[in-house]
N, CA, C and O atoms as CSV, one atom per row, in Angstrom:
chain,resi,resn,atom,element,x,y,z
A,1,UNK,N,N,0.837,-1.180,0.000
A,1,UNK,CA,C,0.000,0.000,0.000
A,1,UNK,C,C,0.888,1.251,0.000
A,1,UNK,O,O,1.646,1.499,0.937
A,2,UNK,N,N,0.796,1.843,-0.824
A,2,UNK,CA,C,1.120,3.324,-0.695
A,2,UNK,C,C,1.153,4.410,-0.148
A,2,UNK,O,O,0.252,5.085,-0.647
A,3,UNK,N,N,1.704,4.990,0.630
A,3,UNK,CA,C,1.159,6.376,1.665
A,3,UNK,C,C,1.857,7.257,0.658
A,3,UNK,O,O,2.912,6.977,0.091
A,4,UNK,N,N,0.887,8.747,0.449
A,4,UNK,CA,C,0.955,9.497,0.106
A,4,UNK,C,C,1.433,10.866,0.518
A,4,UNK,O,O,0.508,11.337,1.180
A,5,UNK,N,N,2.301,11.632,0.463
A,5,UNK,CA,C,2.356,12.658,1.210
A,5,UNK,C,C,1.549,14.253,0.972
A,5,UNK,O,O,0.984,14.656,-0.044
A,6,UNK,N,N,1.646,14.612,1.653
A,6,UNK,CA,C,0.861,15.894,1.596
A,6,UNK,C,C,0.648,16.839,0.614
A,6,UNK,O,O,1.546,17.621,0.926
A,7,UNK,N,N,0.072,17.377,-0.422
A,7,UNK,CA,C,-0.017,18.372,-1.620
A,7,UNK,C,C,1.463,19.550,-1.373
A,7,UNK,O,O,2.251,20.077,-2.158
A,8,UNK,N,N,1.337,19.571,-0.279
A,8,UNK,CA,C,1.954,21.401,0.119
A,8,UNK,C,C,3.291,20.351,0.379
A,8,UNK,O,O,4.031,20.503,-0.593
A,9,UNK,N,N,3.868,19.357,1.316
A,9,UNK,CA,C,4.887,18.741,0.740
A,9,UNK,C,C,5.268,18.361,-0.569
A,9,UNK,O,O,6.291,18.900,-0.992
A,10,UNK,N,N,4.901,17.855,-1.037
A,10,UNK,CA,C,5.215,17.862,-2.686
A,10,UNK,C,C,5.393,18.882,-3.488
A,10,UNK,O,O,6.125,18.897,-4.477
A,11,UNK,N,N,4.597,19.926,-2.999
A,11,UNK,CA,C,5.072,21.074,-4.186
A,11,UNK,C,C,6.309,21.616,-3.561
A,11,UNK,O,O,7.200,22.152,-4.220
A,12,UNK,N,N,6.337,21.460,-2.246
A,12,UNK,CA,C,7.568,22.166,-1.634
A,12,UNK,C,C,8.759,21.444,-2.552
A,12,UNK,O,O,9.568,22.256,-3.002
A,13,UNK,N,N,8.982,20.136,-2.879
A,13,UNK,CA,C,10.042,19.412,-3.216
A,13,UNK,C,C,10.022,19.222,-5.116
A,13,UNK,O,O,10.937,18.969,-5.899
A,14,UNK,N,N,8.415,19.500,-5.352
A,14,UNK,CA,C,8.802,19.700,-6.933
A,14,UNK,C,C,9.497,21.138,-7.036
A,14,UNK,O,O,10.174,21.367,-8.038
A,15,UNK,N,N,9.364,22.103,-6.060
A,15,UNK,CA,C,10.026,23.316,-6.546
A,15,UNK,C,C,11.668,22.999,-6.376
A,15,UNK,O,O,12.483,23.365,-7.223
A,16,UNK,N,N,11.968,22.395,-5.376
A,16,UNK,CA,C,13.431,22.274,-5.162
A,16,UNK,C,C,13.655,21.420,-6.375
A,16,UNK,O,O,14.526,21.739,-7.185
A,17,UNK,N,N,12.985,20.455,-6.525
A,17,UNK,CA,C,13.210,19.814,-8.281
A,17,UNK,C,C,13.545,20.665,-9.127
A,17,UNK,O,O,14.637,21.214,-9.280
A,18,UNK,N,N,12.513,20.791,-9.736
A,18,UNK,CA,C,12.765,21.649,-11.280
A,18,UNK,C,C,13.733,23.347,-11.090
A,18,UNK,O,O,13.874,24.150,-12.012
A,19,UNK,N,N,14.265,23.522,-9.687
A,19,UNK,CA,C,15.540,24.643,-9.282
A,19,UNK,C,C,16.627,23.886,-9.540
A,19,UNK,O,O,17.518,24.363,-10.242
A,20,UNK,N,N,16.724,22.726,-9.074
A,20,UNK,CA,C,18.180,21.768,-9.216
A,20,UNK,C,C,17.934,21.497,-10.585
A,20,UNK,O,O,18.944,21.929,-11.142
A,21,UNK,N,N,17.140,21.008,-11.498
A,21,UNK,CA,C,17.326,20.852,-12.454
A,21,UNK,C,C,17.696,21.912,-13.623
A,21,UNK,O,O,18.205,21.823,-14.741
A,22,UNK,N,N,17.281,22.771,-12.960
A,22,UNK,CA,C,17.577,24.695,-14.044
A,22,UNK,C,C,19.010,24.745,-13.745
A,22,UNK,O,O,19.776,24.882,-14.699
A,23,UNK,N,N,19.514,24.647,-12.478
A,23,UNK,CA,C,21.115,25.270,-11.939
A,23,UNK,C,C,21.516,23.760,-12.998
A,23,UNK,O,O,21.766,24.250,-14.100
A,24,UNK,N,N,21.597,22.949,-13.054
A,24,UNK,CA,C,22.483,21.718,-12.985
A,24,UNK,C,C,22.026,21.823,-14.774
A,24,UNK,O,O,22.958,21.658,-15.560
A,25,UNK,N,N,20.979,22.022,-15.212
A,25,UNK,CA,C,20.696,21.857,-17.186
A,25,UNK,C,C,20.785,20.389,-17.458
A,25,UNK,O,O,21.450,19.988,-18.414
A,26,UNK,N,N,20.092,19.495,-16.594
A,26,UNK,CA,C,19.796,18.033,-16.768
A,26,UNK,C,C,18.296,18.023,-16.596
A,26,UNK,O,O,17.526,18.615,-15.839
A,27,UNK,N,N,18.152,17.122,-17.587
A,27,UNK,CA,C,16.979,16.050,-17.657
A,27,UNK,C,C,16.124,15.740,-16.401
A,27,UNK,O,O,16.703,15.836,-15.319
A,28,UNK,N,N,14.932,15.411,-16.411
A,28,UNK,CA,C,14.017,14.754,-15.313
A,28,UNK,C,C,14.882,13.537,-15.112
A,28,UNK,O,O,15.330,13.220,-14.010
A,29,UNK,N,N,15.106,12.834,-16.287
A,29,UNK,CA,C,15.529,11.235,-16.643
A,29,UNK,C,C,17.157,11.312,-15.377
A,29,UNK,O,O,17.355,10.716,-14.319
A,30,UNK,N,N,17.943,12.227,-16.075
A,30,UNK,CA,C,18.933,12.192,-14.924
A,30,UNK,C,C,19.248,12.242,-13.412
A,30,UNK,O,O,19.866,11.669,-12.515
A,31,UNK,N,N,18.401,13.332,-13.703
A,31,UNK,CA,C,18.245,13.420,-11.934
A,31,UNK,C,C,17.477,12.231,-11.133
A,31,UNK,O,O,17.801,11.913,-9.989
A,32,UNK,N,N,16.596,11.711,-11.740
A,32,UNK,CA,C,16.471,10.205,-11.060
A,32,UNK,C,C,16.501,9.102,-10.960
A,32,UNK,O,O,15.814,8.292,-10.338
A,33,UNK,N,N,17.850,8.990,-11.989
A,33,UNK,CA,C,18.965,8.675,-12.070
A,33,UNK,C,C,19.982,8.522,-10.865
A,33,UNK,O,O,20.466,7.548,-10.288
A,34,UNK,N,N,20.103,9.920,-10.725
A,34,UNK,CA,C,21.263,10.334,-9.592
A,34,UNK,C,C,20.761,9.960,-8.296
A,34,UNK,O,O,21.507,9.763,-7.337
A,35,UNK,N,N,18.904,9.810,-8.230
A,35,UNK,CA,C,18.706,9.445,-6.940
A,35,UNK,C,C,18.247,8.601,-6.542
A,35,UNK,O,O,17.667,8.475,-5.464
A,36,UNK,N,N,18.553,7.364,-7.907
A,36,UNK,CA,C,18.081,5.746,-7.480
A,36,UNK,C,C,16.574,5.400,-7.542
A,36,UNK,O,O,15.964,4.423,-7.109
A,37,UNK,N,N,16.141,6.549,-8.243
A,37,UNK,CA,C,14.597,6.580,-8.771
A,37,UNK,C,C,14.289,6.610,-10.015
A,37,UNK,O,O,14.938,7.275,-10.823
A,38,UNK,N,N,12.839,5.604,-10.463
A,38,UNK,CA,C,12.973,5.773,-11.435
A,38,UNK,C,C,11.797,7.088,-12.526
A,38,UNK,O,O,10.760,7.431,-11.958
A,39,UNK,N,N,11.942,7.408,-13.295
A,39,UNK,CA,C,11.649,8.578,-13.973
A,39,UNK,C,C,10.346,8.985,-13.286
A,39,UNK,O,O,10.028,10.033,-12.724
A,40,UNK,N,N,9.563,7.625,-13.540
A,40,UNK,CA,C,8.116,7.920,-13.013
A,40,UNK,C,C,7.642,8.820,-11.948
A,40,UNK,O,O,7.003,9.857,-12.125
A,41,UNK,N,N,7.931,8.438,-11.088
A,41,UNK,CA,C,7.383,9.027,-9.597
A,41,UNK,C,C,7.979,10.782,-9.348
A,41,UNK,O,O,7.447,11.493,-8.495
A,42,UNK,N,N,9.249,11.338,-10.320
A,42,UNK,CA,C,9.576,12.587,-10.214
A,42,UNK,C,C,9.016,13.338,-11.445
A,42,UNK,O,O,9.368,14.513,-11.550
A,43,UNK,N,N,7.901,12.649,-12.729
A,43,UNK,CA,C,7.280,13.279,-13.348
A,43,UNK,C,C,5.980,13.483,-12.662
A,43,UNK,O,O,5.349,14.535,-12.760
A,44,UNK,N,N,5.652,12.625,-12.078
A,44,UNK,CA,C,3.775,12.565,-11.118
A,44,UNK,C,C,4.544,13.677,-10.111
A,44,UNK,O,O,4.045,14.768,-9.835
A,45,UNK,N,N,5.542,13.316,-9.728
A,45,UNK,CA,C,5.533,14.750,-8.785
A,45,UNK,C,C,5.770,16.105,-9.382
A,45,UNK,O,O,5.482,16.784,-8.397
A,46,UNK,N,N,5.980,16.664,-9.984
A,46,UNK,CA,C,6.560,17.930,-11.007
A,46,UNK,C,C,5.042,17.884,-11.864
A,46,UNK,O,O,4.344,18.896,-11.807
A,47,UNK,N,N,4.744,17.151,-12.350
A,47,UNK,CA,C,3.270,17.290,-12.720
A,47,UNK,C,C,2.194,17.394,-12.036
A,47,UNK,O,O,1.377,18.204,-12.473
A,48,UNK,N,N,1.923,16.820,-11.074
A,48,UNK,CA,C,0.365,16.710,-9.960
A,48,UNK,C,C,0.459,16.846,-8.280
A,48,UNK,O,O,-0.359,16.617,-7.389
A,49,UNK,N,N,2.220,17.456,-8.278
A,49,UNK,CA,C,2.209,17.174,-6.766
A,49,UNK,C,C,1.748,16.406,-6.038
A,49,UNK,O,O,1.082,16.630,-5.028
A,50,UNK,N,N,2.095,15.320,-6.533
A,50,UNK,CA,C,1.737,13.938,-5.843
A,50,UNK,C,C,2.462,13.016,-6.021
A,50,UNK,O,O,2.779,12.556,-7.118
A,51,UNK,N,N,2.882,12.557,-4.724
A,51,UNK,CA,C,4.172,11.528,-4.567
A,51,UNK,C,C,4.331,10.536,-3.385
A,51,UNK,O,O,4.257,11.229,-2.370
A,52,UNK,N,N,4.492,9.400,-3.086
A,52,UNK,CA,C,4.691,8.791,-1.928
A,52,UNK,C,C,5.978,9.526,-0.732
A,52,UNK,O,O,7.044,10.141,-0.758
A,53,UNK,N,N,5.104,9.016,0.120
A,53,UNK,CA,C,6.242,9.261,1.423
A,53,UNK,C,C,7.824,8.638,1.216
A,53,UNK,O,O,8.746,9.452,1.263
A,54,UNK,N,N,8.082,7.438,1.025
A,54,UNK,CA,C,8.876,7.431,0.452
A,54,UNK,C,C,9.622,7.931,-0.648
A,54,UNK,O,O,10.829,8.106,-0.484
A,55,UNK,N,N,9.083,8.196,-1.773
A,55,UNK,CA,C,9.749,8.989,-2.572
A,55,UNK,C,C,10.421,10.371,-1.882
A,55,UNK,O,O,11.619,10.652,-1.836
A,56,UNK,N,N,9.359,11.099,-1.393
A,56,UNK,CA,C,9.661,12.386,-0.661
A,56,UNK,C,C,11.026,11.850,0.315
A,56,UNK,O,O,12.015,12.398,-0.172
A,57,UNK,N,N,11.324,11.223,1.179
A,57,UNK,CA,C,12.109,10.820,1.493
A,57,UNK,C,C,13.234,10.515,0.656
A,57,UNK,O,O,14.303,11.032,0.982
A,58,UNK,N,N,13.207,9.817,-0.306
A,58,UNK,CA,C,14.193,10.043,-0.690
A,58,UNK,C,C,15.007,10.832,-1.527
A,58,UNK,O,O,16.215,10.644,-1.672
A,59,UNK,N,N,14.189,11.928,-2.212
A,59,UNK,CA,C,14.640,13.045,-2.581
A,59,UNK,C,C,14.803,13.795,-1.349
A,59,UNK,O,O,15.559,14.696,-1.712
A,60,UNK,N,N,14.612,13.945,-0.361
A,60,UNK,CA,C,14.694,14.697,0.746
A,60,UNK,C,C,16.371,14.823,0.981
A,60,UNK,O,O,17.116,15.803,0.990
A,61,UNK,N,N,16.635,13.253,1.181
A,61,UNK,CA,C,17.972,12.869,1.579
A,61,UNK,C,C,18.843,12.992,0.558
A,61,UNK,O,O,20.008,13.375,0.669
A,62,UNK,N,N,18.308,12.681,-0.413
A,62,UNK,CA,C,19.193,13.340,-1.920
A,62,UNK,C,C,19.825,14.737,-1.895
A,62,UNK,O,O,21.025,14.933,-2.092
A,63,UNK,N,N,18.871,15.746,-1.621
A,63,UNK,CA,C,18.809,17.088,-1.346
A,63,UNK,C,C,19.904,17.265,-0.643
A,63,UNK,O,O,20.834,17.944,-1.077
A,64,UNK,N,N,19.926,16.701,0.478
A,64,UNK,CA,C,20.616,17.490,2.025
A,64,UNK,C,C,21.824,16.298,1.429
A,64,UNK,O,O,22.762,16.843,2.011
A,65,UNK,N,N,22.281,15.483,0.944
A,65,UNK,CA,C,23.834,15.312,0.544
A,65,UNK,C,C,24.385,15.942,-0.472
A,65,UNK,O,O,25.539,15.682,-0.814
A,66,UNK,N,N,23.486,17.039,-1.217
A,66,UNK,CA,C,24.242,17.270,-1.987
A,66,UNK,C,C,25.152,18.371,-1.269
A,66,UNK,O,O,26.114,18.858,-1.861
């Protein structure tokens, strides 16, 4: 089963998305890539703000090592 995280979480982290992706001039495809995810779940998020808790998690932790 899936848990979902919150609308206003997700947009918080599609914005840090598509900022890392403007500074850096890579692909959706790459960047989740770089974070052991696959394409899917960082287009549903950047598109509908909607994403599992896990996912959010792990872009979270992606984030804070870079």
């Amino acid at each position: 089963m899936h848990v979902f995280a919150s609308s206003q979480d997700a947009a918080k982290i599609a914005k840090k998305i598509e900022k890392l992706k403007q500074q850096r001039k890579i692909s959706t495809y790459e960047l989740a890539l770089d974070m052991g995810l696959s394409e899917y779940p960082i287009q549903t998020l950047l598109a509908h703000n909607k994403a599992t808790v896990k996912t959010i998690n792990t872009i979270n932790y992606y984030l804070t090592s870079l």
